[in-house]
N, C-alpha and C positions, 0 to 999 in steps of 0.2 A: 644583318639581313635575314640569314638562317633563323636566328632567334624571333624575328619579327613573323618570319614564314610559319614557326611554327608554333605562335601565339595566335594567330589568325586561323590557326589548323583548328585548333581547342577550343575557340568560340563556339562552334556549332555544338560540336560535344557536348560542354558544359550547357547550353542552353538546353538541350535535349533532356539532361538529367535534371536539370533545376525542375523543368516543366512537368515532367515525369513526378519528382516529388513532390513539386506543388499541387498538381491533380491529386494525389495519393493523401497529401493532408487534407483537403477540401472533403473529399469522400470520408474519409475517417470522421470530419468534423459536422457532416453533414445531419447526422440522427440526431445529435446535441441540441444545433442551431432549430432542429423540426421541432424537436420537444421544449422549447422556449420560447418560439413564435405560437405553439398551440396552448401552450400553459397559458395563452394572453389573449385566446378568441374563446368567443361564444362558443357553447355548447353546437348552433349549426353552422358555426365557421368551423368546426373540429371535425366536425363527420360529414362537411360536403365534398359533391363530385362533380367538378374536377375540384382537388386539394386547393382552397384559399391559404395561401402562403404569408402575407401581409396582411394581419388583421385591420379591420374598418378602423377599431379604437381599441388601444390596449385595455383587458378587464383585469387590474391590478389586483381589482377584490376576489378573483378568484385563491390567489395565495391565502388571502384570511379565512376564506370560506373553505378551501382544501385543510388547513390547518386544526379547524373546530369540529370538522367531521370525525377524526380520530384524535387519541389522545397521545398527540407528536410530543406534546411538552417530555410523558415517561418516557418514549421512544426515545428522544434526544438522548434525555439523559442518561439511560442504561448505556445507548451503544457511545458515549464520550465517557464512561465510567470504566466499562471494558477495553475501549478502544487505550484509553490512557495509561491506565494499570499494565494492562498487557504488554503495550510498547514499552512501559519504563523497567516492567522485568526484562522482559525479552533483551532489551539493552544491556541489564546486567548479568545476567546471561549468557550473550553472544558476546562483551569486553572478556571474559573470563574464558572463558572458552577458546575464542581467539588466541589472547595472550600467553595459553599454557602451550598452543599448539603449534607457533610462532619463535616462542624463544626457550620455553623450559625444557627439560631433558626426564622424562622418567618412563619409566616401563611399558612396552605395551604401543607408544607413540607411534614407530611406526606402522603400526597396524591400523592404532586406531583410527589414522585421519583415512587411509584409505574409505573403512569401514563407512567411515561419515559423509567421504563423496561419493559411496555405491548407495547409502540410502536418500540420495537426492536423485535417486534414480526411481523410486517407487511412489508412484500416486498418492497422496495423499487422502484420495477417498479408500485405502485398502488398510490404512489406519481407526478409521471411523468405527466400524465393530469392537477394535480392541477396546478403543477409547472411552467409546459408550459404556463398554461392559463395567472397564474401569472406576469411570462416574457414579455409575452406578450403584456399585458396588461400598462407594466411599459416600455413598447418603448425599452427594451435589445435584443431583438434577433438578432443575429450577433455581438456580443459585449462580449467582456471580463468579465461584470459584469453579463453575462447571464450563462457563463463558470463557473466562482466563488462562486459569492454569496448563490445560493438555498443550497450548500453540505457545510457550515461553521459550520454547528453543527449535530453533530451525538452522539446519545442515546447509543451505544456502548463506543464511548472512552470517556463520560462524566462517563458513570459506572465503565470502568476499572480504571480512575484517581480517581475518588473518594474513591475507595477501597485502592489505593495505600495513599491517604491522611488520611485516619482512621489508617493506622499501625502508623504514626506520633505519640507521647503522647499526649495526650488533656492536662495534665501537663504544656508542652510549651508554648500551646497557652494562656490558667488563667496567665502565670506568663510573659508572655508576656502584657496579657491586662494592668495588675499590674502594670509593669512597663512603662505605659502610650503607647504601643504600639498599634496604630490603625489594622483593620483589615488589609487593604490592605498594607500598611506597611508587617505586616508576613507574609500575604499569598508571597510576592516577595523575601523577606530577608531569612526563615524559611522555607515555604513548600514547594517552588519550586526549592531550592537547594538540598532538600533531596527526591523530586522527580524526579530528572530531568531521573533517567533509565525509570522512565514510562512516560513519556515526549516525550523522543526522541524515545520511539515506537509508540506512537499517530502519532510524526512528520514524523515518518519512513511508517506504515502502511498507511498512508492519503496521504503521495508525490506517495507512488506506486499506488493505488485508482485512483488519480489523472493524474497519467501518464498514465495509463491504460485504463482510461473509454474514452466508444463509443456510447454507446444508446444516450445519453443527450447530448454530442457535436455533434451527427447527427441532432438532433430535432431542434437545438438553432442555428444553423450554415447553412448559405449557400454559401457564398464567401470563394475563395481559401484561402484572407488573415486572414481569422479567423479559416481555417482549423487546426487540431491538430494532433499527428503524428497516432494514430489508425487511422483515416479517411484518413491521406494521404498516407497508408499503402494500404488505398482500391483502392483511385484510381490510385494508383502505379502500383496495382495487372491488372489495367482494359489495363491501356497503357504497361505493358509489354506484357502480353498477355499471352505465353506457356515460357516462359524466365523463369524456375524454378528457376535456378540457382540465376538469379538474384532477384528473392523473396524473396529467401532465407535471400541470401546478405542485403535484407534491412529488413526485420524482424531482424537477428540480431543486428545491428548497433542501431536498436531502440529496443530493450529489454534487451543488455546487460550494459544500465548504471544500471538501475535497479538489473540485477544481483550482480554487483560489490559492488553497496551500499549497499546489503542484507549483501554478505560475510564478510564488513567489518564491518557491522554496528551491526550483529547477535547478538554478545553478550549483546548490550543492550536489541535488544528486549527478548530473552526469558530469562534477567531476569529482564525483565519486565511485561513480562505477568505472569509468575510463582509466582513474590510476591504482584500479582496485587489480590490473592484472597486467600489471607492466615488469613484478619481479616475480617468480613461482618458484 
């Protein structure tokens, strides 16, 4: 009876909170759903007043026609060159880095991880000056290695890996040595097969970072052929002009791979980030 009283208690509660968070998705999803419904009206379906929300007739061809106005085809390709590259270092990168800071023993250690979680504490636009200068300096600007190289390692997914490689037994790794297995040998055969759901969210959160970012391919880039698709997004926007419609159209063509790879790829991440802090 008790138990029954105080199931009936938690009803309303939970219903409170579901509702609460389903408004709160709705709203979040809101700008997305506006910019897909416009990307498919007429030029004065997009700029009328009051807002037509459900266009007369979807204009498909607006996607071809946003597409031939700039040259998306280099855009694509630069920012899936960068984006790629990047990730696959970054990856090997943050397994190594992880792995030293998780199980190996030498000098300096504890200091250094400190060190590494005080600078996930500082902006990363108050790197940009160094960064630049650095580029600079080493003859990359306008170049792919200028794109790359400076964001291969980040203090964030070095500390989420590592956390997921302490839930591993330390067991494994003695009876591994034991049986004459070298480090790097386990770290490829053992930790990284039983890591791989916090893997492929490092590989997941770093390609969208990646496809995403604008401040630093503006800084590092001046020719159209090193443009990336946020910058050829802007000057997209400059030579359409009031062509809403067709903004629209090319914002979404370049942000719905990234959605696609979220919804298929979700379950790794959050249960990757969920048991990425369950041992410290």
């Amino acid at each position: 009876m008790e138990h029954q009283e105080s199931i009936n208690r938690s009803i309303p509660k939970k219903t409170v909170i579901y509702a609460v968070l389903a408004f709160g998705a709705l709203w979040m999803i809101l700008p997305f759903v506006w910019m897909i419904l416009t990307s498919l009206k007429t030029l004065q379906e997009s700029i009328a007043v009051p807002p037509v929300w459900i266009p007369e007739k979807f204009q498909w061809r607006n996607y071809r026609e946003a597409f031939t106005v700039a040259p998306f085809v280099i855009y694509f390709r630069n920012t899936l060159i960068v984006s790629v590259i990047n990730t696959l270092l970054t990856i090997i990168v943050t397994i190594l880095a992880s792995f030293a800071f998780a199980r190996l023993q030498f000098a300096g250690k504890r200091v250094l991880f400190p060190l590494l979680l005080a600078s996930m504490m500082i902006p990363g636009e108050i790197l940009i000056i160094q960064n630049y200068v650095t580029v600079s300096n080493l003859g990359w600007i306008d170049s792919f290695a200028a794109l790359i190289i400076p964001w291969i390692a980040s203090p964030f997914y070095i500390f989420l890996l590592r956390q997921y490689f302490l839930q591993i037994p330390e067991q494994l790794y003695y009876a591994a040595r034991v049986d004459g297995c070298g480090d790097f040998k386990f770290l490829w055969r053992i930790m990284v097969p039983n890591a791989k759901n916090a893997i492929v969210t490092v590989a997941i959160l770093n390609f969208v970072a990646s496809w995403n970012a604008f401040l630093w391919p503006l800084l590092v880039t001046n020719s159209e052929r090193m443009r990336v698709l946020t910058l050829g997004l802007i000057e997209f926007t400059n030579e359409a002009g009031s062509e809403v419609h067709l903004q629209m159209a090319a914002a979404t063509f370049i942000i719905m791979p990234m959605i696609l790879m979220y919804l298929v790829l979700r379950p790794y991440i959050i249960e990757g980030v969920s048991r990425s802090g369950i041992k410290g």
